[in-house]
C-alpha positions in Angstrom: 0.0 0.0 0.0 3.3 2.7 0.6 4.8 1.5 -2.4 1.8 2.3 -4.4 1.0 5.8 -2.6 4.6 6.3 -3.7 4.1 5.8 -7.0 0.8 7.7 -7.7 2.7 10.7 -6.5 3.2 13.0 -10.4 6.7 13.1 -9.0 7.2 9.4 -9.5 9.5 8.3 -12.6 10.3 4.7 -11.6 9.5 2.5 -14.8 10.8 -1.1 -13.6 8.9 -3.0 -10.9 10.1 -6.4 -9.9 7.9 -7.8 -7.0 8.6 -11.5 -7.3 7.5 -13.9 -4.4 6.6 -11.3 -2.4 3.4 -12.3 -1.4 1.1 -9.7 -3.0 -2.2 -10.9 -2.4 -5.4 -9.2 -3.7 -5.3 -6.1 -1.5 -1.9 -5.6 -2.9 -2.4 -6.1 -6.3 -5.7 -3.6 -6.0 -3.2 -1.2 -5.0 -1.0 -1.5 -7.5 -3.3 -1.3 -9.9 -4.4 1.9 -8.5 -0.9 3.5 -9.5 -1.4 2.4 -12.8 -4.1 4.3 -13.6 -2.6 7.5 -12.2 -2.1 10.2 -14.5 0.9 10.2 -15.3 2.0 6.5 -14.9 5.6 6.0 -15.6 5.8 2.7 -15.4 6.6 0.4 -18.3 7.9 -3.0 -16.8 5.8 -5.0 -13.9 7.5 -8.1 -12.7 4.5 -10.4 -10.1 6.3 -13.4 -10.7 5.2 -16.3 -7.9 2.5 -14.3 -6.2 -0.5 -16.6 -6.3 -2.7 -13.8 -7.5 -5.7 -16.0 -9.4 -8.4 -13.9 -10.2 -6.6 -10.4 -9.1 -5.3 -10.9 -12.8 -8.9 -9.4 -13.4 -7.7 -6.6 -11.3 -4.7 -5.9 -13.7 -6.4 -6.6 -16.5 -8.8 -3.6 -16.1 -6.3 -1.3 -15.6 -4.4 -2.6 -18.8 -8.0 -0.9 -20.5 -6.9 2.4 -19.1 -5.5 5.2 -21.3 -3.4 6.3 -18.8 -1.4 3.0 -18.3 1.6 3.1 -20.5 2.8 -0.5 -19.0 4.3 -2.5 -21.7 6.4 -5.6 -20.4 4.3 -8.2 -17.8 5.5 -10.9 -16.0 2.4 -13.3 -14.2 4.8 -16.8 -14.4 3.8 -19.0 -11.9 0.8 -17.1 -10.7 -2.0 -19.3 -10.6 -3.7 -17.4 -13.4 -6.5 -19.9 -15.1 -8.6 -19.3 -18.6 -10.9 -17.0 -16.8 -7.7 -15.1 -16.1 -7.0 -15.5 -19.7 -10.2 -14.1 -20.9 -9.5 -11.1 -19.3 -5.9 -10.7 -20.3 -7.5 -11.1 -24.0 -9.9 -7.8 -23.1 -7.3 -5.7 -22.3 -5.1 -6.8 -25.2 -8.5 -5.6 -27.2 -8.1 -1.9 -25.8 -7.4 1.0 -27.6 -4.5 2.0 -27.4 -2.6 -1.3 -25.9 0.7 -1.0 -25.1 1.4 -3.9 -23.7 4.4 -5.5 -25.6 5.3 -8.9 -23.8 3.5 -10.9 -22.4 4.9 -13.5 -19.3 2.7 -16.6 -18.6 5.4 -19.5 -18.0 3.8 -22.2 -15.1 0.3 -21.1 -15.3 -1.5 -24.4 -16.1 -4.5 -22.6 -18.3 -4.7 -25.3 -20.8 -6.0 -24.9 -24.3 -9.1 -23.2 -23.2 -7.2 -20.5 -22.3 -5.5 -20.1 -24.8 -8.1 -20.2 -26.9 -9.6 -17.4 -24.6 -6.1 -15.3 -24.9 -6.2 -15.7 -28.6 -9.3 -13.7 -28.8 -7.3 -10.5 -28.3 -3.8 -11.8 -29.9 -6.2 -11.8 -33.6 -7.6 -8.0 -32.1 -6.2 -5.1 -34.6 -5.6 -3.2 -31.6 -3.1 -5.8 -30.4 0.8 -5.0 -30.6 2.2 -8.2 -28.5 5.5 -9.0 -30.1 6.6 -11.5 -26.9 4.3 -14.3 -25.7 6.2 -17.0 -23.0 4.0 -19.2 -22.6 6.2 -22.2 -21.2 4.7 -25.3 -19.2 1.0 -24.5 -19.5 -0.4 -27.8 -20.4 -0.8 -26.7 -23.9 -1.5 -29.6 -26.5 -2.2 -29.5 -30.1 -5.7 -27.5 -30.0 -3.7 -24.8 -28.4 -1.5 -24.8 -31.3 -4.7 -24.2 -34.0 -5.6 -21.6 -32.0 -2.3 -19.8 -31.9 -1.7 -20.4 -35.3 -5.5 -18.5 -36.1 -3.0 -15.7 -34.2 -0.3 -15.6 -36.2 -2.7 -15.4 -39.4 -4.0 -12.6 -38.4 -3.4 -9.2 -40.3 -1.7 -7.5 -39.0 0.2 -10.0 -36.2 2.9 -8.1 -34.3 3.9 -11.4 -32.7 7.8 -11.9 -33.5 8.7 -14.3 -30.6 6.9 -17.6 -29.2 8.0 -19.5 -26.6 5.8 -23.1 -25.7 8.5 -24.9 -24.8 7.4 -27.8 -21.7 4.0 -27.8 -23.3 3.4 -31.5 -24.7 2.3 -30.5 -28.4 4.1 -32.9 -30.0 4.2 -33.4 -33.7 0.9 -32.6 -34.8 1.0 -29.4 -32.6 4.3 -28.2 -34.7 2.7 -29.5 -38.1 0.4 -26.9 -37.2 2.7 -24.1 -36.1 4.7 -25.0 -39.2 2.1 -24.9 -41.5 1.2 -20.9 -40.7 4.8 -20.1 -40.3 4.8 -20.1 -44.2 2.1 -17.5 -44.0 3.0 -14.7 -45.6 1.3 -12.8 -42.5 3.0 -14.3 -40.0 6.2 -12.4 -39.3 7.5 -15.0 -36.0 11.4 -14.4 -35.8 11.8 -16.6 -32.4 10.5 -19.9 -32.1 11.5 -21.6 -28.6 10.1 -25.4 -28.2 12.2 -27.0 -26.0 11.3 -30.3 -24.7 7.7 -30.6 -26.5 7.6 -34.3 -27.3 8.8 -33.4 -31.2 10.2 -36.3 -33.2 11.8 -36.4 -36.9 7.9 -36.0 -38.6 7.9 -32.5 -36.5 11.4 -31.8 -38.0 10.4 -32.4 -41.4 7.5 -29.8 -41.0 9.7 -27.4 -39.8 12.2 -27.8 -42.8 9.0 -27.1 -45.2 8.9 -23.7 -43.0 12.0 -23.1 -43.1 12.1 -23.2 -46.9 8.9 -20.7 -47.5 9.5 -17.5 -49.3 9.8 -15.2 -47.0 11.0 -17.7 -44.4 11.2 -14.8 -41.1 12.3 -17.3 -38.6 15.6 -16.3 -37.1 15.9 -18.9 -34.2 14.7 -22.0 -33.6 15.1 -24.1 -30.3 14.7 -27.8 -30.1 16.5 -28.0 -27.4 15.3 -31.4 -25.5 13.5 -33.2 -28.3 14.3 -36.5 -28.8 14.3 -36.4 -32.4 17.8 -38.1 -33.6 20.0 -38.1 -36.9 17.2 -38.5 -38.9 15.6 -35.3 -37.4 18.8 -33.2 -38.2 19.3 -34.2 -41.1 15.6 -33.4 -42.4 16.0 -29.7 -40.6 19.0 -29.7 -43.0 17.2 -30.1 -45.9 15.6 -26.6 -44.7 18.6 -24.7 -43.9 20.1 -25.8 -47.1 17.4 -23.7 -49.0 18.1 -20.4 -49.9 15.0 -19.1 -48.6 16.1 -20.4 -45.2 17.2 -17.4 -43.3 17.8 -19.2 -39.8 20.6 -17.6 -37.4 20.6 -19.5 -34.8 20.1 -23.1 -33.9 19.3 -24.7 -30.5 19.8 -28.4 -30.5 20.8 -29.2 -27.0 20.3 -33.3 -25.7 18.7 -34.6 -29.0 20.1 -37.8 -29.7 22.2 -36.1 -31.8 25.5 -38.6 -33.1 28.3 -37.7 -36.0 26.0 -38.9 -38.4 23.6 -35.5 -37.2 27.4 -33.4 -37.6 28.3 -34.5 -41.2 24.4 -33.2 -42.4 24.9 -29.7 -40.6 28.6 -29.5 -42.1 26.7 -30.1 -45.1 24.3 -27.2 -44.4 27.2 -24.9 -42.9 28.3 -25.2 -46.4 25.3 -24.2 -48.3 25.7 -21.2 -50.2 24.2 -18.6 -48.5 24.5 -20.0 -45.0 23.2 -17.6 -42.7 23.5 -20.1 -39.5 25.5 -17.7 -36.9 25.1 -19.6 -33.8 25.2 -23.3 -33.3 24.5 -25.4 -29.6 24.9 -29.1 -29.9 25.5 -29.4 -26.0 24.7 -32.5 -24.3 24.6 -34.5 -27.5 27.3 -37.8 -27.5 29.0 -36.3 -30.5 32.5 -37.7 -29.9 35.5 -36.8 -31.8 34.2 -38.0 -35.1 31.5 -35.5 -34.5 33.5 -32.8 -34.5 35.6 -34.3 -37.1 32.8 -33.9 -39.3 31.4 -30.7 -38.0 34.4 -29.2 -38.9 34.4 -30.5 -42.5 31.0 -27.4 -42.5 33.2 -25.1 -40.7 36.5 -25.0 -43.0 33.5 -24.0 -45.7 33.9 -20.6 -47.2 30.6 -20.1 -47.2 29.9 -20.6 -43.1 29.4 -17.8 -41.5 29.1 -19.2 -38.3 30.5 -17.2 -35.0 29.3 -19.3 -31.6 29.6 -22.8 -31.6 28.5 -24.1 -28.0 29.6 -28.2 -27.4 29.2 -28.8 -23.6 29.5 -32.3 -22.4 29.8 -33.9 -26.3 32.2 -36.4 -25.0 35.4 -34.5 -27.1 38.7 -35.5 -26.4 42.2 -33.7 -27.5 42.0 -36.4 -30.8 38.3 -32.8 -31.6 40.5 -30.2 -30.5 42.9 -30.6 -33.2 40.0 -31.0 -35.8 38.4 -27.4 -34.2 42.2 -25.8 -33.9 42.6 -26.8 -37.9 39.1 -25.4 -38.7 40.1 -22.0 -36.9 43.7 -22.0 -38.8 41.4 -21.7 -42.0 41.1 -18.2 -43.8 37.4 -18.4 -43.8 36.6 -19.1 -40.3 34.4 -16.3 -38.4 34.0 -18.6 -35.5 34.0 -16.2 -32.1 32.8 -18.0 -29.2 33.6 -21.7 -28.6 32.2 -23.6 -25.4 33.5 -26.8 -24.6 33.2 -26.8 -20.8 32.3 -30.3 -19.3 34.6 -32.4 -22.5 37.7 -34.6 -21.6 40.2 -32.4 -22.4 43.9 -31.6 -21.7 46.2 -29.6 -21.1 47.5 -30.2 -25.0 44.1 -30.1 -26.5 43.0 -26.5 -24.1 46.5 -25.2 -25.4 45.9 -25.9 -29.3 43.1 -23.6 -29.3 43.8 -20.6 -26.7 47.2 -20.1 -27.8 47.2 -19.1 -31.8 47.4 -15.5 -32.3 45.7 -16.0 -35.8 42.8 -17.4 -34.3 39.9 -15.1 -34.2 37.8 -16.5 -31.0 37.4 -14.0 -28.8 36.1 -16.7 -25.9 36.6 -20.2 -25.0 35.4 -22.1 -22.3 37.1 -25.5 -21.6 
C-alpha cells in the first residue's frame, strides 16, 4: 500500500517493478493497480512473478484498458492465473490503445481453453504483442490451432513464441509450421524445447524453413528426442536459400556424428546464414566434430558461436576445431567446450594461436 501511494505521486518516474514472491495478495495487487491508472503513470515494466494472484489478474487486467497506463512488459509466471484469467488478459489486449508488448505466462496451467480465450485479443487489430512465453502450460495440439489463427492474423505483431514444456508434439508443430509459411505471419523466435517433437515434426519445420519469405531467425529444439534422422531433415531446410535461420538450439537430441556430417553439409550451403550453433549435451564424440568441422572449414559458413558442452570430445576434436580456426574463412567467435575430456595439449591448441579469431573459450 506505501509502495503504491509512492508511485501515484506525479513526481514518481520509476519504470521497472520487480515484486517476485513477495506475497502480494489481492489487496496488494488492487493497489498497485491503482498506481497504474494515475495520471501520469511512468511505469513500463511489472515483474509479479510467484504471487498466487488468481483472479486479481482481473484486477490488472482492467487497468491494462486504461489510457493512462503506459505498462508495456508483464511478468504473471507462476501465478495461478487460469482461462478465466486468460479471458480477461484477452480484453485488455482488445483496448485501444494497448501497449502492452510482452507478455509472461510460463507455469500457469491454463490449458487450451485459455489459450483459446487469450487468442481472442492476440487476432484484435488493436493488439501490438511482439513476446508471448507461454512455457509449461499444459498446452497440447488445440492450443497450437488456436495460436496459429493468431499468427494469421493481419496484422500479427507477434515476433517471438516461446511453448517450450508444453506437450504439443508433432501434430501441434505440423500446425505451427504450416502458418509459419504464412505470408502474415512475421515469427522471428521460435523456442520449443522439450515438446515431445520427433523427426515427422522436424520435417514440418524444414518445409517452414524453406517458404518464401522464411522470417524465422531462431529455432530451439533443445530437448526433443528427435535423432540423426531429425537433423538431417531440418538440414534439408537450412540448405534452401530461402532459409534465413541464425541460430540453432539443439541441446540433448540424440544427436551422433551422423547429425554433424548433415549440418557441415548445411554450414556449407551457399548462402549459409546459421551464426550460432548449440549441440550441448549430444554424445558427439571426436568423429562428430571431425565432421562438423568439414561445414566449418566452408567458405561459405558464416558461423560465430559454436556451443559443445559435455559432447564427449577428447584432444583427438580439439585438433579438428584448432585446424578449422587456422582456415582463412573461419568467423568462428565463441567456442564452449566446458564439461569435455580435455587436456592440457588439447586446451593449449586452441587458446594459444594469435591468428585465431575467437574471442572466448570455455574449456
Amino acid at each position: 500500500m506505501l509502495l503504491s501511494a509512492g508511485l501515484e505521486d506525479p513526481h514518481c518516474k520509476l519504470e521497472k517493478l520487480w515484486l517476485s514472491d513477495c506475497g502480494v495478495t489481492d489487496e496488494g495487487c488492487a493497489a498497485l493497480t491503482s498506481a497504474l491508472r494515475s495520471n501520469p503513470s511512468h511505469l513500463r515494466h511489472l515483474n509479479l512473478t510467484g504471487n498466487k494472484l488468481g483472479n486479481s489478474v482481473n484486477l490488472l487486467s482492467d487497468v491494462l484498458r486504461n489510457p493512462h497506463c503506459k505498462l508495456e512488459i508483464l511478468w504473471l509466471n507462476y501465478c495461478g492465473i487460469t482461462d478465466e484469467g486468460c479471458a480477461s488478459l484477452a480484453s485488455a489486449l482488445r483496448s485501444n490503445p494497448s501497449h502492452l508488448r510482452q507478455l509472461d505466462l510460463i507455469g500457469n496451467k491454463v490449458g487450451d481453453l485459455g489459450i483459446n480465450r487469450l487468442v481472442a485479443g492476440l487476432e484484435d487489430p488493436h493488439c501490438k504483442l511482439e513476446k508471448l512465453w507461454l512455457n509449461d502450460c499444459d498446452i497440447k495440439d488445440e492450443g497450437c490451432a488456436a495460436l496459429a489463427s493468431a499468427l494469421r492474423s493481419n496484422p500479427s505483431h507477434l515476433r517471438q513464441l516461446n511453448l517450450s514444456l508444453n506437450k504439443i508434439g508433432d501434430s501441434g508443430v505440423t500446425l505451427l509450421s504450416a502458418v509459419l509459411k504464412d505470408p502474415r505471419c512475421k515469427l522471428e523466435i521460435l523456442r520449443l524445447r522439450d515438446c515431445g517433437i520427433t523427426d515427422e515434426g522436424c520435417a514440418a519445420l524444414a518445409s517452414a524453413l524453406r517458404s518464401n519469405p522464411s522470417h524465422l531467425r531462431r529455432l530451439d529444439l533443445s530437448w526433443n528426442k528427435k535423432g540423426d534422422l531429425g537433423v538431417k531433415l531440418l538440414c534439408a531446410g537450412l540448405k534452401n536459400p530461402h532459409c534465413k535461420l541464425e541460430e540453432l538450439q539443439l541441446r540433448d537430441c540424440g544427436v551422433t556424428d551422423e547429425g554433424c556430417a548433415s549440418l557441415a553439409s548445411a554450414l556449407r550451403s551457399n548462402p549459409s546464414y546459421l551464426r550460432h550453433l548449440d549441440l550441448s549435451w549430444n554424445k558427439i564424440g571426436d568423429l562428430g566434430v571431425k565432421r562438423l568441422c568439414a561445414g566449418l572449414k566452408g567458405n561459405h559458413c558464416k558461423l560465430e558461436i559454436l556451443w559443445l558442452r559435455d559432447c564427449g570430445i577428447t584432444d583427438e576434436g580439439c585438433v579438428a576445431l584448432a585446424s578449422a580456426l587456422r582456415s582463412n574463412s573461419s568467423l568462428l567467435r565463441h567456442l564452449n567446450l566446458t564439461g569435455n575430456k580435455l587436456g592440457k595439449s588439447g586446451v593449449k591448441l586452441l587458446k594459444d594461436n594469435p591468428h585465431y579469431k575467437l574471442e572466448t573459450v570455455y574449456c
